[in-house]
N, C-alpha and C positions, 0 to 999 in steps of 0.2 A: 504494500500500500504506500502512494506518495500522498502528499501533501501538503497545498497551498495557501498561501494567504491571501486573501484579496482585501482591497477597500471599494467600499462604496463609499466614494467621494464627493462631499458635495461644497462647492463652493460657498461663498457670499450672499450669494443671491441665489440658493436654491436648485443650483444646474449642476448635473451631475458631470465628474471628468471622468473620463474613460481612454482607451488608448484605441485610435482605427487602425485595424491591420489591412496589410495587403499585401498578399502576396501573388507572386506569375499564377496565371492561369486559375484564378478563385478570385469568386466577388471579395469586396470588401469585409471584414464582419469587426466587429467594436469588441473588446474584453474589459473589465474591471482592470486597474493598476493592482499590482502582484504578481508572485510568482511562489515559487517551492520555497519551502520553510527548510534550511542548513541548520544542520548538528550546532554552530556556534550562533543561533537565535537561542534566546531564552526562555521565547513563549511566540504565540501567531502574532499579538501585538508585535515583538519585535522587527517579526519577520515581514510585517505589514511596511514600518516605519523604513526599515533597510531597503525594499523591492521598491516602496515610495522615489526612494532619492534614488537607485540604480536605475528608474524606466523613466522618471520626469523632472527628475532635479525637482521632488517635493516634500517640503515638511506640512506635517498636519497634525492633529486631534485627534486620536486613535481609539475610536471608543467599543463598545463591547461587539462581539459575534451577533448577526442578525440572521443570516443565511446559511447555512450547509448542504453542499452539491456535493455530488457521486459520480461518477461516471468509468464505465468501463473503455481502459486505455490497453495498449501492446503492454506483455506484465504483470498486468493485476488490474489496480481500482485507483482513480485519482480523484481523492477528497479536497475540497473548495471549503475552507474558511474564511467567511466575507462581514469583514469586519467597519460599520459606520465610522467614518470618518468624516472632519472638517477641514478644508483646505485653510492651510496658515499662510503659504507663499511657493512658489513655483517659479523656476528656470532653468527652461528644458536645456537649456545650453551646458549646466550644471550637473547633468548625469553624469553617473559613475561606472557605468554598464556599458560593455560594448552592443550587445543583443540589442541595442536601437537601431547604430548603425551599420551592421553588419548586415551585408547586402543577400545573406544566405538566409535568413531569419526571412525577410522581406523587409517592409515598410513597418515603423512605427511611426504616430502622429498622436499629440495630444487633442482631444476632441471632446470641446465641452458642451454640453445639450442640458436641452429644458427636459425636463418632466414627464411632459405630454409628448414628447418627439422621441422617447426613449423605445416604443412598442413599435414605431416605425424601422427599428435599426434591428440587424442580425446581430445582435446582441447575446453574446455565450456566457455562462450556459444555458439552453434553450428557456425558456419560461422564467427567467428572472427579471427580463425587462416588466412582464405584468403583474410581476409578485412587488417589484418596488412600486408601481403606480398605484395600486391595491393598497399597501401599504402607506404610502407615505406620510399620509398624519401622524400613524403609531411611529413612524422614525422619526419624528419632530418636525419634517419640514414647512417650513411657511408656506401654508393654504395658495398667497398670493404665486407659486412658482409653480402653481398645478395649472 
């Protein structure tokens, strides 16, 4: 079994950031910022706060687990800890990760969306763009970014 960390990030005003992929030959599809949690993380918060500043040169407000995904990968089972966060400051220029621009990986790009434009986007893992929309009073966000 692996296991990742994600954030569900949301800015200022309510818009969630997310990373667009793109790679040859497949549409576009958007992911949560994170990645796989290493032996020298502490806990998912850590491993949140680390994948944060390796994929977007980001600090934020790492607050508890909201989501838990599964899915069967080559291996075994890759488990998704997706943990609310609040964006503190961003400078994608300030990554620490090669995996942005490493032209094998494909494209990364910061991509920050409203609320309502989230069920529009191939948004991984399947069914989590309508579980935040569904959601989103119970995660605090302001009414006005719905």
């Amino acid at each position: 079994m692996r296991r990742s960390a994600r954030a569900l990030l949301f800015d200022g005003r309510g818009r969630v950031v997310l990373i667009r992929r793109t790679r040859p030959g497949r549409e576009p599809y958007w992911v949560l910022p994170g990645g796989g949690v290493e032996p020298g993380d502490a806990d998912h918060r850590a491993a949140v706060a680390r994948e944060l500043v390796e994929e977007l040169g980001a600090v934020a407000a790492i607050g508890e687990q909201v989501f838990l995904a599964s899915e069967a990968v080559a291996g075994g089972v890759l488990v998704a800890h997706v943990h609310l966060a609040r964006l503190l400051g961003m400078d994608f220029d300030a990554r620490t990760d090669d995996e942005p621009t490493d032209p094998s990986y494909g494209k990364f790009a910061p991509d920050v969306v409203a609320l309502h434009d989230l069920p529009r986007l191939d948004l991984r893992p399947p069914g989590l763009a309508g579980w935040v929309v569904a959601n989103a009073l119970a995660l605090g966000v302001d009414a006005a970014a719905l």
